[in-house]
N, C-alpha and C positions, 0 to 999 in steps of 0.2 A: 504494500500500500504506500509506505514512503517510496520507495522506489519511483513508483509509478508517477508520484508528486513531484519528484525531483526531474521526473525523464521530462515530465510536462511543462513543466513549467523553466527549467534552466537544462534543458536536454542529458542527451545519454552520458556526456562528460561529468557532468557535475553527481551524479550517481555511482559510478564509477569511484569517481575521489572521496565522496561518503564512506564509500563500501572500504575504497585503502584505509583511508582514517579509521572507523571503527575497529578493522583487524588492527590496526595499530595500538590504538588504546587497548587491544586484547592481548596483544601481544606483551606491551610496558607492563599488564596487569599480573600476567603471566610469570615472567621474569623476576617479579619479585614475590615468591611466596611469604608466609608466613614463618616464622622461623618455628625449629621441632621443638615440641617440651622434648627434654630428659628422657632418656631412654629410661624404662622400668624396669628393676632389678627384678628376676625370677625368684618367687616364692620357695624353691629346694624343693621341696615338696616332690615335685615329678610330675611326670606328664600326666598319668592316669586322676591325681590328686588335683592338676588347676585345671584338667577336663572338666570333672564334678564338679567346680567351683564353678565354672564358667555357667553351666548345666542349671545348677541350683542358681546362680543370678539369673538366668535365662525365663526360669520358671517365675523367680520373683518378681519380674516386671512386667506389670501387665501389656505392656507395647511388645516386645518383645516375644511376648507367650503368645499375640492374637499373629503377630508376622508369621512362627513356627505355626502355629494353628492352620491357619489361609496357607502356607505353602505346602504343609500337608496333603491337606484337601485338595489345591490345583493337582499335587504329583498323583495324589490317590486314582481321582476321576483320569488324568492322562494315562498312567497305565492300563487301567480298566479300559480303557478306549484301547492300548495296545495290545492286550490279550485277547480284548473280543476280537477286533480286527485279524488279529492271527488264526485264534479257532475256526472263524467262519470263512481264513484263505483255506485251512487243513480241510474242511469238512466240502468246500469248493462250492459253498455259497455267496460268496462276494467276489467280487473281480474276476 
């Protein structure tokens, strides 16, 4: 829609040089991230031990429980779509 504004009114040129300019400012914005926090020292624990932690945070946030939940469910019904699909290639009812 700017685009279009620009082409009409100050032609194809001056759209173009919009367009450089904004990849630039994306570019400048780019270039300078944020600086890292501090790397986190591992808990000793081991791997199996900040699994369950992660696990048990996982469960306790309800944002987090409904995202596991819903990708659940999408992976659940997609497989089910991939098994029927296959049964009904074996049985030489589809396709």
């Amino acid at each position: 829609m700017l685009g279009g504004w620009l082409i009409q009114f100050w032609g194809p040129a001056a759209a173009f040089w919009f367009n450089a300019a904004s990849f630039t400012i994306l570019i400048i914005g780019l270039s300078r991230p944020p600086p890292r926090p501090p790397p986190t020292t591992p808990s000793g624990l081991g791997f199996i031990a900040d699994f369950l932690s992660g696990l048990h945070y996982a469960r306790s946030t309800v944002g987090i429980r409904w995202a596991l939940v819903v990708t659940a469910m999408v992976q659940a019904v997609y497989l089910a779509g991939q098994l029927a699909r296959r049964r009904l290639r074996d049985l030489d009812v589809a396709e």
